[in-house]
C-alpha positions as CSV (number, residue, x, y, z in Angstrom):
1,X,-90.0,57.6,73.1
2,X,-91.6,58.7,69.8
3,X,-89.8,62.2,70.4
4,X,-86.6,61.1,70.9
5,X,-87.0,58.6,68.1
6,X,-88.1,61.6,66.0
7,X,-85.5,64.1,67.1
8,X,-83.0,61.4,66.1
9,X,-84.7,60.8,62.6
10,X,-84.8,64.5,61.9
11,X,-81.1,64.3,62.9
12,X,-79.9,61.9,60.1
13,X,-82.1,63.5,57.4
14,X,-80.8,66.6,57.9
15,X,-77.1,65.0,58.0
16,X,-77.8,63.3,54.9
17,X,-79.4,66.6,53.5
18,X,-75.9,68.3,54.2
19,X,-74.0,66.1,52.7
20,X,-76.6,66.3,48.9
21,X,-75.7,70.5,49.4
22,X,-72.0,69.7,49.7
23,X,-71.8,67.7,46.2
24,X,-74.1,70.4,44.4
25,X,-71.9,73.8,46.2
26,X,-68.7,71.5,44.9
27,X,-70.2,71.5,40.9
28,X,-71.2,74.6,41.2
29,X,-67.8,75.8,42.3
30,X,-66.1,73.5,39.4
31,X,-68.3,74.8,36.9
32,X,-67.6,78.8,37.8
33,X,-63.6,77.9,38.3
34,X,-63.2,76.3,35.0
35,X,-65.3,78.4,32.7
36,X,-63.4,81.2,34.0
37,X,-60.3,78.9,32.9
38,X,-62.0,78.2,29.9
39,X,-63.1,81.7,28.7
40,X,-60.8,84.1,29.9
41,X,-58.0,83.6,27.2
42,X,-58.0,81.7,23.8
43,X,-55.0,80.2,24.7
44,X,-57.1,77.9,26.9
45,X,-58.2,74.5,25.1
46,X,-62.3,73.8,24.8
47,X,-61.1,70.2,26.4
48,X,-61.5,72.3,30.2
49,X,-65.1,73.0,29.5
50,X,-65.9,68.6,28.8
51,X,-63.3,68.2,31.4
52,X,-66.0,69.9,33.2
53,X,-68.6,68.0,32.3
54,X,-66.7,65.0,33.4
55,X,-66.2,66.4,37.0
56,X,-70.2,67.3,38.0
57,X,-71.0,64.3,36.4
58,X,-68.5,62.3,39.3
59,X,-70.4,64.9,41.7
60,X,-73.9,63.5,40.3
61,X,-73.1,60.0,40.4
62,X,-72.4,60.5,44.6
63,X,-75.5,62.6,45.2
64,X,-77.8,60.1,43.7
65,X,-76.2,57.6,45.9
66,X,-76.5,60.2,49.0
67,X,-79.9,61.2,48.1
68,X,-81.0,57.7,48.7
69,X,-80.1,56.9,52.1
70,X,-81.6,61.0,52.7
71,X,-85.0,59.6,50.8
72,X,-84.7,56.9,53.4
73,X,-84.8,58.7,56.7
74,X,-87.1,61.5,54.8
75,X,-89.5,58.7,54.7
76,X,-89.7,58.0,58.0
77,X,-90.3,61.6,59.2
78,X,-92.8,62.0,57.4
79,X,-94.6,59.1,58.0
80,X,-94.2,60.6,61.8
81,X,-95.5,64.0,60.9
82,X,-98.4,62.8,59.0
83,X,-99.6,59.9,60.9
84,X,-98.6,60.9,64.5
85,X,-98.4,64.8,65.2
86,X,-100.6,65.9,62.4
87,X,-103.1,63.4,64.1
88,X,-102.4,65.1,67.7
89,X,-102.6,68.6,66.6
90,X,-106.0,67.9,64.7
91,X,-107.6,64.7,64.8
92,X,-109.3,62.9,61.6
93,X,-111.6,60.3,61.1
94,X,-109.2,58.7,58.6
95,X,-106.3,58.0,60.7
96,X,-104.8,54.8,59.4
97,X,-104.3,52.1,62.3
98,X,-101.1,50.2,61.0
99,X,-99.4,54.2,59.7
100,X,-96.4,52.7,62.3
101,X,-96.1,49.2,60.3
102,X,-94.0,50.7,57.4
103,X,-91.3,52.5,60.4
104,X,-90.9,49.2,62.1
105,X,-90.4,47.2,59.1
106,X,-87.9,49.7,57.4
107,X,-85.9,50.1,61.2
108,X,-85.8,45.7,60.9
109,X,-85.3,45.9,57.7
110,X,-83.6,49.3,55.9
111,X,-84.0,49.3,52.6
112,X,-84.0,52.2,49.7
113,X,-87.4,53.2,48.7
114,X,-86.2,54.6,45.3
115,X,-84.1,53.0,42.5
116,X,-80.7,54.6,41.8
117,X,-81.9,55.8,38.3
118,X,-84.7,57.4,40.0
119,X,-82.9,59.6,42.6
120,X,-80.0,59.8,39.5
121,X,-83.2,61.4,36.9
122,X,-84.4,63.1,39.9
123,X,-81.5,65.3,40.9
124,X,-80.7,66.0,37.2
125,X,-84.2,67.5,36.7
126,X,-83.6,69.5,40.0
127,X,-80.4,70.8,40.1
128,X,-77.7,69.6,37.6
129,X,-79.5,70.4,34.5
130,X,-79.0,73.9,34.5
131,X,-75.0,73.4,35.0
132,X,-75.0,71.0,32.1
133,X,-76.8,73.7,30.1
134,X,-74.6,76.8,31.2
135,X,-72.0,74.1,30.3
136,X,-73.2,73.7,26.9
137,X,-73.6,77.4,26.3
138,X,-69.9,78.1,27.2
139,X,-68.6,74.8,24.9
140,X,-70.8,76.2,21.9
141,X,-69.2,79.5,22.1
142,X,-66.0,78.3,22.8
143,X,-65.6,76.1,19.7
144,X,-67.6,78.8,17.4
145,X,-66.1,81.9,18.0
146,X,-62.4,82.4,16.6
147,X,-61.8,85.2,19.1
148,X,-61.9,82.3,21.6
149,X,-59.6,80.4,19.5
150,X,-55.5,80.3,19.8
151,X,-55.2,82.1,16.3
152,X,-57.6,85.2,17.4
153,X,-59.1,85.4,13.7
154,X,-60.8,88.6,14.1
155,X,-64.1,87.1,13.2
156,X,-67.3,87.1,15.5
157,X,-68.2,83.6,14.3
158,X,-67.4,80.9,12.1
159,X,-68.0,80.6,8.7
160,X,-69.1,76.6,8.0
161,X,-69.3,73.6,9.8
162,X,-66.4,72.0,8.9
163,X,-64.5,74.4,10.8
164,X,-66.8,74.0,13.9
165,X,-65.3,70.4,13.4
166,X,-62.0,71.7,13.3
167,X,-62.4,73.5,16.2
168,X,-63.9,70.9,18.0
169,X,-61.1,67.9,17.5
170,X,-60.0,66.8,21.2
171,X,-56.5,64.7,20.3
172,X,-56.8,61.7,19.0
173,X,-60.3,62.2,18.6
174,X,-61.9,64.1,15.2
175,X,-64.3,67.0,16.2
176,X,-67.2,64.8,14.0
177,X,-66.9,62.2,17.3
178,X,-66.6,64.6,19.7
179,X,-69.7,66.4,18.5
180,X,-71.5,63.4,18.4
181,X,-71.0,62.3,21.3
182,X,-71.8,65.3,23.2
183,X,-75.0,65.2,22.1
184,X,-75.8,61.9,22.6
185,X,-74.7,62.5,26.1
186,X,-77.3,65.6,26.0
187,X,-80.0,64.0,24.6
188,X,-79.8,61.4,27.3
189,X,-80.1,64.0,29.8
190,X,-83.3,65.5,28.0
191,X,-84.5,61.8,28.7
192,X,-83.9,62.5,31.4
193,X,-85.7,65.6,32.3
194,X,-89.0,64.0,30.8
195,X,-88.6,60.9,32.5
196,X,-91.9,60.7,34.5
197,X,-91.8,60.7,38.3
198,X,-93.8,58.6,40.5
199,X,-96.7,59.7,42.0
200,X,-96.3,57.5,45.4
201,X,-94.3,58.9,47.8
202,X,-94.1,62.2,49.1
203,X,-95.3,63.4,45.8
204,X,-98.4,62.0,46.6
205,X,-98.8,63.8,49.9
206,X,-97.9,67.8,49.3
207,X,-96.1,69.9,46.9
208,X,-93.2,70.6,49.5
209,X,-90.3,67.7,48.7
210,X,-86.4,68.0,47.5
């Protein structure tokens, strides 16, 4: 029984680990598509590269949902692998006698074992960071260099900031707002980032976890 059962578990967890890889390959194929929007004339408004921004951050939202019902059936293996055929292959002394209490009350009972802020910080830090950066990199250069621009001024960079603001208006809205609130939206992913993890949980039990 405990093999099928496990054979089953490992099943879902790896279904649920699919579907996290589908949401990431889908940001990272937004991100490449429209930077190469965004870039390749100066025809092409800086509003595609925050449009961008927008779309991976739709993408995050899902995965932190996903990644907690994958946290859920992660769990269980685990408890399995390190309670039941770690103990097989080579027995210890410390072999906790109620390891199968926390299975049986999460198959009564499924709940999530992590917040949704928690799996939300936690897939930043691991993968979506790094798009919001490269993100970052190509809206900076977009709004400061007037070869990117529709006029094609033949200068590498701009001259003060109140052109940068210029640059940076997105219709209604003055480049002053937009600029502000691009980096309050980055500074809350810093926050993010630093955000300190728990230390229960497979991070308590091996340096090998997603």
């Amino acid at each position: 029984m405990i093999i099928h059962y496990y054979r089953g578990e490992i099943g879902r967890m790896t279904s649920w680990r699919d579907r996290i890889d589908r949401t990431t390959n889908w940001s990272m194929t937004v991100v490449a598509g429209l930077l190469s929007v965004s870039l390749s004339t100066p025809s092409s408004h800086h509003g595609v590269v925050l449009f961008a921004m927008l779309l991976i951050s739709v993408f995050l939202l899902i995965e932190a949902r996903r990644y907690r019902f994958f946290d859920v059936y992660r769990a269980r293996v685990r408890q399995l692998e390190r309670h039941y055929f770690a103990q097989a292959l080579c027995p210890r002394a410390e072999l906790r006698a109620d390891w199968a209490e926390a299975i049986a009350a999460s198959l009564r009972a499924p709940v999530f074992l992590i917040s949704y802020r928690e799996a939300l910080f936690r897939r930043i830090r691991r993968n979506y960071i790094w798009m919001y950066f490269i993100l970052l990199l190509a809206w900076g250069l977009k709004i400061s260099s007037p070869k990117l621009q529709a006029d094609e001024s033949p200068a590498e960079f701009i001259g003060n900031l109140q052109q940068l603001m210029i640059n940076a208006h997105l219709g209604p809205l003055p480049g002053a707002v937009v600029l502000a609130v691009v980096a309050a939206f980055y500074v809350a992913l810093i926050a993010a980032i630093f955000y300190p993890e728990p230390d229960d949980g497979e991070f308590a039990h091996g340096e090998v976890h997603v």
